[in-house]
mmCIF file of the N, C-alpha and C atoms, coordinates in Angstrom:
data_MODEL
# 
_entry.id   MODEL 
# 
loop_
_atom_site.group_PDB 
_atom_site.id 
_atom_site.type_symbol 
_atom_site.label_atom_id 
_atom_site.label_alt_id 
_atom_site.label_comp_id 
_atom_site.label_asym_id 
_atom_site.label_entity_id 
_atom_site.label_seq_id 
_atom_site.pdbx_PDB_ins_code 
_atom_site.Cartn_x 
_atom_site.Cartn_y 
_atom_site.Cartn_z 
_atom_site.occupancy 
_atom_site.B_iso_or_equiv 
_atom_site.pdbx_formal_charge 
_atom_site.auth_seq_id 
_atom_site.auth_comp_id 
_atom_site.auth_asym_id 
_atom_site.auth_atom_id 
_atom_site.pdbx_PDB_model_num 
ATOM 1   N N  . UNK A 1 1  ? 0.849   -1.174 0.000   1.00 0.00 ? 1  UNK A N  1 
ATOM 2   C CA . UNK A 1 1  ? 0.000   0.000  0.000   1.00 0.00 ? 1  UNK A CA 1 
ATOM 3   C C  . UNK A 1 1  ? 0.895   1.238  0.000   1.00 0.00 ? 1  UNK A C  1 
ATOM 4   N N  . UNK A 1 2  ? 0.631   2.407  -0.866  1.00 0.00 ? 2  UNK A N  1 
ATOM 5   C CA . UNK A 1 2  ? 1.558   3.150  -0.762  1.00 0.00 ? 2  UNK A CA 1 
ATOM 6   C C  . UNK A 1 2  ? 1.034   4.375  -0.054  1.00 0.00 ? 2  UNK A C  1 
ATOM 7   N N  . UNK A 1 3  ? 1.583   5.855  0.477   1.00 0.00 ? 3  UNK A N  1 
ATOM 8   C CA . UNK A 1 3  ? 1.443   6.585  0.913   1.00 0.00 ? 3  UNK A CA 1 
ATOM 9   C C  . UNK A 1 3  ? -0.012  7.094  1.113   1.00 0.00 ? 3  UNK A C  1 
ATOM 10  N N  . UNK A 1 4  ? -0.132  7.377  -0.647  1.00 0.00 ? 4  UNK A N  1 
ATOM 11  C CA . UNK A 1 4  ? -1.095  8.011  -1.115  1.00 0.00 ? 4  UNK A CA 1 
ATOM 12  C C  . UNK A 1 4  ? -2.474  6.842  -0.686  1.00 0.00 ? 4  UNK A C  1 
ATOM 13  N N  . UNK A 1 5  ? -2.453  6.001  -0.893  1.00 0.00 ? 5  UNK A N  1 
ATOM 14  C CA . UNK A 1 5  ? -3.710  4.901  -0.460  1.00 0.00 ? 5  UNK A CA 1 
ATOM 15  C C  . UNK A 1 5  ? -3.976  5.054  0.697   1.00 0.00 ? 5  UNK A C  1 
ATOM 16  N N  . UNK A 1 6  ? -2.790  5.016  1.791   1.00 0.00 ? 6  UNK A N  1 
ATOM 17  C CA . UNK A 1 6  ? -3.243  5.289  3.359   1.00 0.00 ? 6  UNK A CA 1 
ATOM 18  C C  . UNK A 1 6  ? -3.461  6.798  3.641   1.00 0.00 ? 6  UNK A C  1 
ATOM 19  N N  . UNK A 1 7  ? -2.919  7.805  3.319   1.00 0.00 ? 7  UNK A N  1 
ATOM 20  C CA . UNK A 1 7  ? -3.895  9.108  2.950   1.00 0.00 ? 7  UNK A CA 1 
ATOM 21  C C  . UNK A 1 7  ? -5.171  9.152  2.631   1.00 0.00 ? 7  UNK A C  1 
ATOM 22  N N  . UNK A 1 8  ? -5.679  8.496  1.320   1.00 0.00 ? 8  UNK A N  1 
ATOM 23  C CA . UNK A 1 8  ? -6.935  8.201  1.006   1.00 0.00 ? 8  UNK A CA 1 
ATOM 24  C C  . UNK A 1 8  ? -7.953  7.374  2.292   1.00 0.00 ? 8  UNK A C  1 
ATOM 25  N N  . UNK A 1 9  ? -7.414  6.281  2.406   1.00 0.00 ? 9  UNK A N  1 
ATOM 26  C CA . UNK A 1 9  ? -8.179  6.002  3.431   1.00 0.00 ? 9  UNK A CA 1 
ATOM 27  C C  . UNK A 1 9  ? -8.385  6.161  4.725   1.00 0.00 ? 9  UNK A C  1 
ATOM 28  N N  . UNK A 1 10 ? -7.482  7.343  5.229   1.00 0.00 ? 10 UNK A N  1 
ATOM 29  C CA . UNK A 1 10 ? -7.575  7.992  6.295   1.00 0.00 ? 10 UNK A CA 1 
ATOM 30  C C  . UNK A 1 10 ? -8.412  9.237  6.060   1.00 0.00 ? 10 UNK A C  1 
ATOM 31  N N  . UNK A 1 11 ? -8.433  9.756  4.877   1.00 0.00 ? 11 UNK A N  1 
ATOM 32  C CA . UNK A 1 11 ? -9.398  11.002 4.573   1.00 0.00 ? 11 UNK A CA 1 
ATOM 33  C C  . UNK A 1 11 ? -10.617 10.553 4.463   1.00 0.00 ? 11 UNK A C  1 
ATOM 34  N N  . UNK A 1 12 ? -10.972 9.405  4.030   1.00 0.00 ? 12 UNK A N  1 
ATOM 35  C CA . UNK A 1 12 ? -12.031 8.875  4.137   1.00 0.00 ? 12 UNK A CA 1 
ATOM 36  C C  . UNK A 1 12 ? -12.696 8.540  5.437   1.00 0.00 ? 12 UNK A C  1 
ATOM 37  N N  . UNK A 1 13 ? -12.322 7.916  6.473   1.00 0.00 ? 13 UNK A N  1 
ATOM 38  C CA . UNK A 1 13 ? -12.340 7.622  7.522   1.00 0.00 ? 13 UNK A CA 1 
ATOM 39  C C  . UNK A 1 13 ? -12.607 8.737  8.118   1.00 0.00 ? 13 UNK A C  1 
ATOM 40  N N  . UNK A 1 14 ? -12.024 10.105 7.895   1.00 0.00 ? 14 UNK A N  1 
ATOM 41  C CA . UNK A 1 14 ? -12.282 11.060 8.954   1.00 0.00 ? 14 UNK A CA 1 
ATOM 42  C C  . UNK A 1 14 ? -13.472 11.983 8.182   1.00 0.00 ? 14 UNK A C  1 
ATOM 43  N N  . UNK A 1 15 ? -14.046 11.674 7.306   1.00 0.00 ? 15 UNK A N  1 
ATOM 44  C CA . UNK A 1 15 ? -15.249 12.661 6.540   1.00 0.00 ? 15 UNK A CA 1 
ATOM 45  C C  . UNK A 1 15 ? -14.314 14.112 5.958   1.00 0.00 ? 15 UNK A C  1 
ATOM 46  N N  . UNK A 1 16 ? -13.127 14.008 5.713   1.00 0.00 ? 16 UNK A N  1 
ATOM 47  C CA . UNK A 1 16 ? -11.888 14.951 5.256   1.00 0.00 ? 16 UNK A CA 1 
ATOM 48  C C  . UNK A 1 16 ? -12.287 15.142 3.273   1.00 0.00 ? 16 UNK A C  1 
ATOM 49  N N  . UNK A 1 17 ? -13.438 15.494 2.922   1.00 0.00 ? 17 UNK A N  1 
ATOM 50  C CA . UNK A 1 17 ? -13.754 16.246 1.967   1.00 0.00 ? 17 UNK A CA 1 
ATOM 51  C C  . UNK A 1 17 ? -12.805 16.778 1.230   1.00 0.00 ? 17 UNK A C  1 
ATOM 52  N N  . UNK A 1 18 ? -12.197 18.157 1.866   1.00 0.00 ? 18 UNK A N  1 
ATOM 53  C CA . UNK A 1 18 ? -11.473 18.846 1.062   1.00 0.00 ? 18 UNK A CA 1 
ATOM 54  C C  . UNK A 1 18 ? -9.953  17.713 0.567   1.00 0.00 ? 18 UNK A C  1 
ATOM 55  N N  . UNK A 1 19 ? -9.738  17.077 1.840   1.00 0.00 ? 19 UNK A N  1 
ATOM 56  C CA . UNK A 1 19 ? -8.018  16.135 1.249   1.00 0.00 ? 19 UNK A CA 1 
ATOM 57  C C  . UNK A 1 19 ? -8.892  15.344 0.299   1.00 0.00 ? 19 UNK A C  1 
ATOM 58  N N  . UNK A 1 20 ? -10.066 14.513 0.311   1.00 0.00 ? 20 UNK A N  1 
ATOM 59  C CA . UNK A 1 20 ? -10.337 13.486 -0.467  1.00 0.00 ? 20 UNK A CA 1 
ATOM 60  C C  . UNK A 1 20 ? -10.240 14.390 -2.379  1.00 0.00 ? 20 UNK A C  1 
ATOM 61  N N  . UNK A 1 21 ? -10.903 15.544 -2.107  1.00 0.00 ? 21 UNK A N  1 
ATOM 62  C CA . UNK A 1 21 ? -10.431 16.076 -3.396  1.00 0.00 ? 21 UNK A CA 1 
ATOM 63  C C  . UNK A 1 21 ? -9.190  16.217 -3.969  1.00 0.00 ? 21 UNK A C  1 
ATOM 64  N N  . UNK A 1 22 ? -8.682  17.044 -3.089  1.00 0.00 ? 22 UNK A N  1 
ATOM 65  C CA . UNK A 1 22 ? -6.686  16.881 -3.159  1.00 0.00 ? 22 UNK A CA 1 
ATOM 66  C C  . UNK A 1 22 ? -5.872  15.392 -3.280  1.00 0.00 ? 22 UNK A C  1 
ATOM 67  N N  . UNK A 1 23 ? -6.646  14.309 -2.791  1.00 0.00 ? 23 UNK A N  1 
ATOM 68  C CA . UNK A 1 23 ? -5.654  13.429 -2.635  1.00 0.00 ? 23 UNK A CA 1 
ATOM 69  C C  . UNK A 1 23 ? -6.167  12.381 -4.338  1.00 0.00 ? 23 UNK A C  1 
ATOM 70  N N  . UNK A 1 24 ? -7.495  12.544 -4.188  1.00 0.00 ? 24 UNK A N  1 
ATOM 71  C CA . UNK A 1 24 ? -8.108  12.008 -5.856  1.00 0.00 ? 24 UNK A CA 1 
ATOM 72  C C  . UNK A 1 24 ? -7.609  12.467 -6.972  1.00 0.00 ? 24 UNK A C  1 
ATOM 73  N N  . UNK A 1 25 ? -7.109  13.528 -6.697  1.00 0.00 ? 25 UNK A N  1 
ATOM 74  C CA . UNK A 1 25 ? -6.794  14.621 -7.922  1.00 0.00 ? 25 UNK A CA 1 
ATOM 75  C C  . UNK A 1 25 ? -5.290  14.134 -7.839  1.00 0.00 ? 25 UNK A C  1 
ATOM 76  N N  . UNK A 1 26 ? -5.034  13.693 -6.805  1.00 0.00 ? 26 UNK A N  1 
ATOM 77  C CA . UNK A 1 26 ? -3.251  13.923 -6.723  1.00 0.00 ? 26 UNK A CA 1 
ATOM 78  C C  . UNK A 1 26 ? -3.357  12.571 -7.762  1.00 0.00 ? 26 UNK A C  1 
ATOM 79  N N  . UNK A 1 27 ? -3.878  11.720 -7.116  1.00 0.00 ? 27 UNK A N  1 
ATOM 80  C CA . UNK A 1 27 ? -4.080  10.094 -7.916  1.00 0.00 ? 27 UNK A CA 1 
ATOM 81  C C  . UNK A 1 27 ? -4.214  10.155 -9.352  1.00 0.00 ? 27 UNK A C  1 
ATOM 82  N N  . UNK A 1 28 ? -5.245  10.815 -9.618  1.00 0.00 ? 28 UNK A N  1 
ATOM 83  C CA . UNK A 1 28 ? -4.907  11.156 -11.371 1.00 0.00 ? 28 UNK A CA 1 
ATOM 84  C C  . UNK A 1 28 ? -4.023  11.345 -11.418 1.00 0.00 ? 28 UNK A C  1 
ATOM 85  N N  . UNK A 1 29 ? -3.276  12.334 -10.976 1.00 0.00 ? 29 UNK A N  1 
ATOM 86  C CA . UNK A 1 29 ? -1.903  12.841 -11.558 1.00 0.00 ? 29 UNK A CA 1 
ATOM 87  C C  . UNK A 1 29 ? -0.692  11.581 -11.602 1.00 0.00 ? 29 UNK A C  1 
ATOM 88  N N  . UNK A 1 30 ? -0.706  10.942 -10.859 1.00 0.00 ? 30 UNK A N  1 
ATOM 89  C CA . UNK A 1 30 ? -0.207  9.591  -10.983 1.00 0.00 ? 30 UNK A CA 1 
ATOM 90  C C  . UNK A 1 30 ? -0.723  8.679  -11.366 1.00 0.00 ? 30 UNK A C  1 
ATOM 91  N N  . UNK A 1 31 ? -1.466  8.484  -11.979 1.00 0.00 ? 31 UNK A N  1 
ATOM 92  C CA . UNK A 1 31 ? -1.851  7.244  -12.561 1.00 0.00 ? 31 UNK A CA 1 
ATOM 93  C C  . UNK A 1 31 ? -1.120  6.879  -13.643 1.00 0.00 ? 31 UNK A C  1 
ATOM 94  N N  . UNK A 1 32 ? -1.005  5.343  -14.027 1.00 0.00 ? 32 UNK A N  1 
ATOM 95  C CA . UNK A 1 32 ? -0.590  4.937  -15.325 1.00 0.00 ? 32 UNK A CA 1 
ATOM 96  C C  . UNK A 1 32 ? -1.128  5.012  -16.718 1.00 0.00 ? 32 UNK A C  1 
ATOM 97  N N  . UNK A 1 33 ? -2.518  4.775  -16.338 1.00 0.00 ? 33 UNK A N  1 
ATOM 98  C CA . UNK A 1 33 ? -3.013  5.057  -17.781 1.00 0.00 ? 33 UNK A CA 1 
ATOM 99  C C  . UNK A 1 33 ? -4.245  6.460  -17.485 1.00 0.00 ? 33 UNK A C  1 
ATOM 100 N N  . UNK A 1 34 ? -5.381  6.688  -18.840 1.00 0.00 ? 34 UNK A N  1 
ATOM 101 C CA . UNK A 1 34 ? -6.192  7.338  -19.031 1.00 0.00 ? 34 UNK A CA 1 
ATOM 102 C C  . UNK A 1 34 ? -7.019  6.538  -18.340 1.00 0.00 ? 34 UNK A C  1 
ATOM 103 N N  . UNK A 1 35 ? -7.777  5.583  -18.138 1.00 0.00 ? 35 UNK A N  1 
ATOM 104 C CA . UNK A 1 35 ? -8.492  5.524  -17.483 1.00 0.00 ? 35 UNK A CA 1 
ATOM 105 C C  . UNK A 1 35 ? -8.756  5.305  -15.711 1.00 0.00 ? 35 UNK A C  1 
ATOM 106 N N  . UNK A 1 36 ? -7.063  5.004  -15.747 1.00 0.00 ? 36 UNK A N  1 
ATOM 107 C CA . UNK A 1 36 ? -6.710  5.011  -14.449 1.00 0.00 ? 36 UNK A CA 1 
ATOM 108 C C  . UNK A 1 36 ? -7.189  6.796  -13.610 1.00 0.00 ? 36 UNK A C  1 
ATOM 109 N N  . UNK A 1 37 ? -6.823  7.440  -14.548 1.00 0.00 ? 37 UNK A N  1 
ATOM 110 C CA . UNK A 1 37 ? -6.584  9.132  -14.753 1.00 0.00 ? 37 UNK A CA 1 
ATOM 111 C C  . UNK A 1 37 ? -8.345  9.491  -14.073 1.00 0.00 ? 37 UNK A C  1 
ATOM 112 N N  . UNK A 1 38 ? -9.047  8.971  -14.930 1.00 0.00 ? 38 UNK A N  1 
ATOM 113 C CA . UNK A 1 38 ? -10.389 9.039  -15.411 1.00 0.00 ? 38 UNK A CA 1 
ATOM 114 C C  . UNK A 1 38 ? -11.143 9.118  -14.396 1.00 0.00 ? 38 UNK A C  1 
ATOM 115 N N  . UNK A 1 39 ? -11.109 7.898  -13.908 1.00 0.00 ? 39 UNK A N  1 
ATOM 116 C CA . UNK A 1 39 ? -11.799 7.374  -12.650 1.00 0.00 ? 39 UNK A CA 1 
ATOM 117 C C  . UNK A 1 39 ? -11.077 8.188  -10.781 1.00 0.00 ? 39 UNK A C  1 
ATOM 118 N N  . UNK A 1 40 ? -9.889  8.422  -11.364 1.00 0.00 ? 40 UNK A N  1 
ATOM 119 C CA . UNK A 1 40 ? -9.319  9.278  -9.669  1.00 0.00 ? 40 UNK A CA 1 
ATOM 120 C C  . UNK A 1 40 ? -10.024 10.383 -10.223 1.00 0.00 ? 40 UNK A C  1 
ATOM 121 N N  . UNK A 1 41 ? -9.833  11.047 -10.905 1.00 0.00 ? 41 UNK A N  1 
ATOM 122 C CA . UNK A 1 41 ? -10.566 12.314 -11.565 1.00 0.00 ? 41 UNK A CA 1 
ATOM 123 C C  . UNK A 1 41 ? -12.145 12.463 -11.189 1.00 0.00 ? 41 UNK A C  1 
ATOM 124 N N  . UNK A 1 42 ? -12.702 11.827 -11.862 1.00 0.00 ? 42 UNK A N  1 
ATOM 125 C CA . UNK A 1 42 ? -14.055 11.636 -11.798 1.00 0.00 ? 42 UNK A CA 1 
ATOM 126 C C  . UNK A 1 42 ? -14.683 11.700 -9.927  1.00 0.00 ? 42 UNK A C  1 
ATOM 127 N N  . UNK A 1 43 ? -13.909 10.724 -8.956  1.00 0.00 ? 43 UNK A N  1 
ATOM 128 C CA . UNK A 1 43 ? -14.170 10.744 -7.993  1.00 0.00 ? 43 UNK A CA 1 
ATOM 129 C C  . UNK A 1 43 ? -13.492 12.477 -7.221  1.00 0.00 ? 43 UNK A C  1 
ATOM 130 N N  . UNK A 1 44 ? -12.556 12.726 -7.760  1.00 0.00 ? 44 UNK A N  1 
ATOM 131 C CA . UNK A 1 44 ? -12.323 14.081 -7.219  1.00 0.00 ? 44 UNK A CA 1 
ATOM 132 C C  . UNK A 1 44 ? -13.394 14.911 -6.910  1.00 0.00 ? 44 UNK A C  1 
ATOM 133 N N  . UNK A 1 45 ? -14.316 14.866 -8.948  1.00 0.00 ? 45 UNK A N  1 
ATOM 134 C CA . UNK A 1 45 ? -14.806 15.670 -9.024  1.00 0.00 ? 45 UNK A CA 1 
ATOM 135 C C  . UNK A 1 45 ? -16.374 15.593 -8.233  1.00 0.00 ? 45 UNK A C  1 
ATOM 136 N N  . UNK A 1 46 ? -16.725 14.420 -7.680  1.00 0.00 ? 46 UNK A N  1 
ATOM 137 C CA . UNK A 1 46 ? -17.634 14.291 -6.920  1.00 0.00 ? 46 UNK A CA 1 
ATOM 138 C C  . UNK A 1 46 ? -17.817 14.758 -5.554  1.00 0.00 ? 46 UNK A C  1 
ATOM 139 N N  . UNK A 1 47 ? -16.592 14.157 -5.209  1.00 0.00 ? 47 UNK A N  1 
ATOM 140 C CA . UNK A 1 47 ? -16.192 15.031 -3.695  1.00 0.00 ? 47 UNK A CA 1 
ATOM 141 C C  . UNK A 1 47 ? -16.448 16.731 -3.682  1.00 0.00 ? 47 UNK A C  1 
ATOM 142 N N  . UNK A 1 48 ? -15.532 17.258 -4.689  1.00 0.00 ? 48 UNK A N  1 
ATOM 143 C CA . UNK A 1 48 ? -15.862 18.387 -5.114  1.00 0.00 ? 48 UNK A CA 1 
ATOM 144 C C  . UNK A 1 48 ? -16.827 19.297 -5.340  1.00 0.00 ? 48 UNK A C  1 
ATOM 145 N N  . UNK A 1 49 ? -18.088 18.560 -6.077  1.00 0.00 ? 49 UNK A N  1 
ATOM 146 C CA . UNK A 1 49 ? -19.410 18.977 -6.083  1.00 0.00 ? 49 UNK A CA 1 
ATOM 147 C C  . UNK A 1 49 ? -20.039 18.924 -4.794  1.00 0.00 ? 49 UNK A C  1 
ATOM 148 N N  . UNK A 1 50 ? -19.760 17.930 -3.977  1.00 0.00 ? 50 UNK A N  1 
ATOM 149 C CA . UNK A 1 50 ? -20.755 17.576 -2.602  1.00 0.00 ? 50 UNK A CA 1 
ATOM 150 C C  . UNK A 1 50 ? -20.319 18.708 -1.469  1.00 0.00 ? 50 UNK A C  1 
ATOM 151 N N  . UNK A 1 51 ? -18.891 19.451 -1.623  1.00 0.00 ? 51 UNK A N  1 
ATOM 152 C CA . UNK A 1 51 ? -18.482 20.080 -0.791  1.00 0.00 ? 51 UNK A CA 1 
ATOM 153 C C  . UNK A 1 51 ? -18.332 21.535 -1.006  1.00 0.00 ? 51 UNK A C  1 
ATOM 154 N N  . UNK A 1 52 ? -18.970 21.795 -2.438  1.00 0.00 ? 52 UNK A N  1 
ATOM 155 C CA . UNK A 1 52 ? -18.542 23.002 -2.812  1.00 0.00 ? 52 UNK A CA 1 
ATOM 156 C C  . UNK A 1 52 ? -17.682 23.755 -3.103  1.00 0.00 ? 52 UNK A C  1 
ATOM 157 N N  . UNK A 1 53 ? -16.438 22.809 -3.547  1.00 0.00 ? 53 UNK A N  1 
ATOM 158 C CA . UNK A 1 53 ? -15.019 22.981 -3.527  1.00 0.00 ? 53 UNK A CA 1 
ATOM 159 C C  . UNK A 1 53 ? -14.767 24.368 -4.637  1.00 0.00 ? 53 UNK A C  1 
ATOM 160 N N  . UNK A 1 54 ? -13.718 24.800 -4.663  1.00 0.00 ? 54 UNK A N  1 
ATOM 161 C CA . UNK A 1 54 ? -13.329 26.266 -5.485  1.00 0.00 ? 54 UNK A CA 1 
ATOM 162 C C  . UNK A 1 54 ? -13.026 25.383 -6.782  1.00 0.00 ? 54 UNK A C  1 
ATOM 163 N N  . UNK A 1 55 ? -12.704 24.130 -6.368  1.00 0.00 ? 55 UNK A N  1 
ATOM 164 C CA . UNK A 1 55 ? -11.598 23.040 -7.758  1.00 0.00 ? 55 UNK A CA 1 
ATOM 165 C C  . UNK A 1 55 ? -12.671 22.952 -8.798  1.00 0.00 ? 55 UNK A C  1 
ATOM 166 N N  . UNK A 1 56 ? -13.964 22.878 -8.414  1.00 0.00 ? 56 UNK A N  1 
ATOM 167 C CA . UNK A 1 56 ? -14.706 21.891 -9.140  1.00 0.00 ? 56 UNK A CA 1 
ATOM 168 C C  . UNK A 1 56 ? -15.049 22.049 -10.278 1.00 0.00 ? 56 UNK A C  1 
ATOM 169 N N  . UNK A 1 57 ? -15.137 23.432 -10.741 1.00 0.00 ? 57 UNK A N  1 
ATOM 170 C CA . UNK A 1 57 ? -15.059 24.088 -12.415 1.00 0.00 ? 57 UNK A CA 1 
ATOM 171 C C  . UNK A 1 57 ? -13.542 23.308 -13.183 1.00 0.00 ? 57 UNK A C  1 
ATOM 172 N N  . UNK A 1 58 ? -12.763 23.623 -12.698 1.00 0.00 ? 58 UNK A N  1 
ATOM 173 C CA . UNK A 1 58 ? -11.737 23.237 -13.203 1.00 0.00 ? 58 UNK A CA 1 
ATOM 174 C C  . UNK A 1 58 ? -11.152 21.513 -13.413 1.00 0.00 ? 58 UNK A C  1 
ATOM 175 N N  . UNK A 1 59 ? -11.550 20.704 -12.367 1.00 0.00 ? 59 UNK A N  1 
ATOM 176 C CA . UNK A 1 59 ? -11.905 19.347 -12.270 1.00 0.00 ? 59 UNK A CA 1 
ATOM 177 C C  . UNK A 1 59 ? -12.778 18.632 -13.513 1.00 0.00 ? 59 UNK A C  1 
ATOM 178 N N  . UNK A 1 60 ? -14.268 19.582 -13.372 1.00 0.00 ? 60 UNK A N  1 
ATOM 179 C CA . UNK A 1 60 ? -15.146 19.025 -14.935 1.00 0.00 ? 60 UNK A CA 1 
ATOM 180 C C  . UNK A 1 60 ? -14.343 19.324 -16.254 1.00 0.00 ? 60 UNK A C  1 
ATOM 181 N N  . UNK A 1 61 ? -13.775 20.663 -15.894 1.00 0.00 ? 61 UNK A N  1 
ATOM 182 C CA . UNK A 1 61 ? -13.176 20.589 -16.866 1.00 0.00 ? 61 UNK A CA 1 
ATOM 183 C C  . UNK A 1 61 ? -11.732 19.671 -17.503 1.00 0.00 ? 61 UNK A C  1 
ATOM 184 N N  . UNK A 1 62 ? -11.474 19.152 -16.756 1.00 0.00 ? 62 UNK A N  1 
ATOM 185 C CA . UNK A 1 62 ? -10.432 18.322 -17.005 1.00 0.00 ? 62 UNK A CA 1 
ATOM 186 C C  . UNK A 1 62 ? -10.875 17.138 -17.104 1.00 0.00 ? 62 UNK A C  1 
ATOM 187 N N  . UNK A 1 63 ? -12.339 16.239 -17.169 1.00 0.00 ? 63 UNK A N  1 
ATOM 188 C CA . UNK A 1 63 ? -12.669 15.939 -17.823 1.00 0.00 ? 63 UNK A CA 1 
ATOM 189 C C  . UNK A 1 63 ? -13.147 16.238 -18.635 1.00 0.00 ? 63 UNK A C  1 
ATOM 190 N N  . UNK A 1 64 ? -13.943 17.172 -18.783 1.00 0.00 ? 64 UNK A N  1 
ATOM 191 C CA . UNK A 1 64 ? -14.139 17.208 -20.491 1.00 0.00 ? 64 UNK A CA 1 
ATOM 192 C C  . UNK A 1 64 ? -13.337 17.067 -21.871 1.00 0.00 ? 64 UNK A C  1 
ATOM 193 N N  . UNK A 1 65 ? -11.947 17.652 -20.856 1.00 0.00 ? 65 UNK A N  1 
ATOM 194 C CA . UNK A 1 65 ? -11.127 17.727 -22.011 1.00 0.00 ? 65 UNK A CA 1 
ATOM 195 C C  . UNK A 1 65 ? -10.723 16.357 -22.075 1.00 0.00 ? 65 UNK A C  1 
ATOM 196 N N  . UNK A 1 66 ? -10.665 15.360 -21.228 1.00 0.00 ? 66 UNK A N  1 
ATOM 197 C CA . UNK A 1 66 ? -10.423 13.808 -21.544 1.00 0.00 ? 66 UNK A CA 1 
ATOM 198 C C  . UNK A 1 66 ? -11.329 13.154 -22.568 1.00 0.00 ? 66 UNK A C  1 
ATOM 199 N N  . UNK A 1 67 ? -12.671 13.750 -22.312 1.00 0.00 ? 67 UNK A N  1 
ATOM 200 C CA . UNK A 1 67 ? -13.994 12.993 -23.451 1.00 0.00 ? 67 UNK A CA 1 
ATOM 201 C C  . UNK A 1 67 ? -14.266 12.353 -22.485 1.00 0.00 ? 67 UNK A C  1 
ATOM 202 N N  . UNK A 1 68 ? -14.556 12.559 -21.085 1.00 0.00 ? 68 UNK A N  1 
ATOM 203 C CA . UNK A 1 68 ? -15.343 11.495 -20.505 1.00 0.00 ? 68 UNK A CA 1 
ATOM 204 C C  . UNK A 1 68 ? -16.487 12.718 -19.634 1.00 0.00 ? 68 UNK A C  1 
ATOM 205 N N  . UNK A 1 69 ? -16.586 13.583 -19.906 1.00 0.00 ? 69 UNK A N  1 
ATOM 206 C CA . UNK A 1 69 ? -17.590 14.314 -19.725 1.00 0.00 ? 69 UNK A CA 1 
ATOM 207 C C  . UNK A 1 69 ? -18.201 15.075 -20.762 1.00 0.00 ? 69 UNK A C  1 
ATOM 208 N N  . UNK A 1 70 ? -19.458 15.653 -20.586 1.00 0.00 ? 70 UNK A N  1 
ATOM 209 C CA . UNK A 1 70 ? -20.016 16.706 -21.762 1.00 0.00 ? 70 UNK A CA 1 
ATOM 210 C C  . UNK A 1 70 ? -20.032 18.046 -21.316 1.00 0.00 ? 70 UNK A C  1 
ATOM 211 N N  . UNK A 1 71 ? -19.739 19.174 -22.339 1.00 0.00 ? 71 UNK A N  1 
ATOM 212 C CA . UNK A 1 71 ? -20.121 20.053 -21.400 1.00 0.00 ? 71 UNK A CA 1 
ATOM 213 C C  . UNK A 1 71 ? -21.184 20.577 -21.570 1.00 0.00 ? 71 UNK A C  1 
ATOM 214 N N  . UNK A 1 72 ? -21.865 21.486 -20.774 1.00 0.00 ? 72 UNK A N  1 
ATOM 215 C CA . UNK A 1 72 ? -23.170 21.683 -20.588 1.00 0.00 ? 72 UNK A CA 1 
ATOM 216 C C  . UNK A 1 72 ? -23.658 22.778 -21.957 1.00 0.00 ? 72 UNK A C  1 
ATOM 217 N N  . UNK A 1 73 ? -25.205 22.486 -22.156 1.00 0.00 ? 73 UNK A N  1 
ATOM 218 C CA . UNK A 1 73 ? -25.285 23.457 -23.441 1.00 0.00 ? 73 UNK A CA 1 
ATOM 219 C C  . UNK A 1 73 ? -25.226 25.003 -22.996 1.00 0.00 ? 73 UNK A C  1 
ATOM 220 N N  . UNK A 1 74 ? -24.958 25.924 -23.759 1.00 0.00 ? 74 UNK A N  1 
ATOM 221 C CA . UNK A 1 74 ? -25.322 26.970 -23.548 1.00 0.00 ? 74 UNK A CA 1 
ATOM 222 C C  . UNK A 1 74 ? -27.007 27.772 -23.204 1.00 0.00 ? 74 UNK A C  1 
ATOM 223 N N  . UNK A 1 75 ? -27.555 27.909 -22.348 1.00 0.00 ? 75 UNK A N  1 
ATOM 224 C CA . UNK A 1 75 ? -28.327 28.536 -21.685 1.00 0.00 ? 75 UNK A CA 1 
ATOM 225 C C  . UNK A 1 75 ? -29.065 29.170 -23.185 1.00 0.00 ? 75 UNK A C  1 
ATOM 226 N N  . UNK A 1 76 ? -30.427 28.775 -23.113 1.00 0.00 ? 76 UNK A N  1 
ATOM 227 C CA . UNK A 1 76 ? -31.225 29.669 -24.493 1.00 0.00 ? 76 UNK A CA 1 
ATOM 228 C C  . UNK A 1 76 ? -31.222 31.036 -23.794 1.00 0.00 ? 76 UNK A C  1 
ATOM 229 N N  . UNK A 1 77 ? -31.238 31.872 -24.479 1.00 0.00 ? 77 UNK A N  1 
ATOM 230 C CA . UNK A 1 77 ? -31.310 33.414 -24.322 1.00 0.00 ? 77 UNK A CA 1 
ATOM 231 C C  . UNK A 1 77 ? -32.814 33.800 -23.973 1.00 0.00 ? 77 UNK A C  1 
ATOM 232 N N  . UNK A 1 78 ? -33.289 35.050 -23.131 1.00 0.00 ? 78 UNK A N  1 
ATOM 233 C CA . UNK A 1 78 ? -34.753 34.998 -22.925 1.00 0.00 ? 78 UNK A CA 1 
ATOM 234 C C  . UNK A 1 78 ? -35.751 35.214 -24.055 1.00 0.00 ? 78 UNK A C  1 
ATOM 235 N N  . UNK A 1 79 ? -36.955 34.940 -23.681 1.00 0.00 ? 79 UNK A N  1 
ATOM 236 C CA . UNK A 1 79 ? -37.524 35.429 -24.932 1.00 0.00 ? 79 UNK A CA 1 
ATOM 237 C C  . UNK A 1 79 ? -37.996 36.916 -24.585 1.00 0.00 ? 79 UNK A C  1 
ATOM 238 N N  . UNK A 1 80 ? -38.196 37.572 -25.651 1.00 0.00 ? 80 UNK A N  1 
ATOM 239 C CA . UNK A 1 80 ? -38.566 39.060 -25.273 1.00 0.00 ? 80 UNK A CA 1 
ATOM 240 C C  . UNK A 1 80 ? -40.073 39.121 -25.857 1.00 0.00 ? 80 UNK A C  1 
# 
């Protein structure tokens, strides 16, 4: 088990939100492949949403730019 795993599951253990984002995100960054990438990512970005994190624009966006998210349509304009 390496560092980062017992980090993870100590952030977990303590309801530690903000590290579980930091430490998911760190995990992408190390991962071996894209989907390895994908999935630490993806869970970042959940944590992220549930906590209101500052990351979390920037998180979707880093999937999107993988292709494993969509991004949202643009908002129709009002009618007048």
């Amino acid at each position: 088990m390496t560092n980062l795993d017992r980090d993870l599951l100590a952030a977990h253990a303590a309801g530690d939100t903000s590290a579980l984002v930091a430490l998911y995100a760190q995990a992408a960054e190390a991962a071996n492949n894209t989907d390895q990438a994908a999935f630490y990512l993806t869970h970042a970005h959940v944590f992220a949403m549930e906590a209101g994190h500052p990351d979390t624009p920037a998180l979707r966006q880093r999937l999107i730019d993988m292709g494993r998210e969509c991004p949202l349509p643009a908002p129709n304009p009002p009618l007048r």
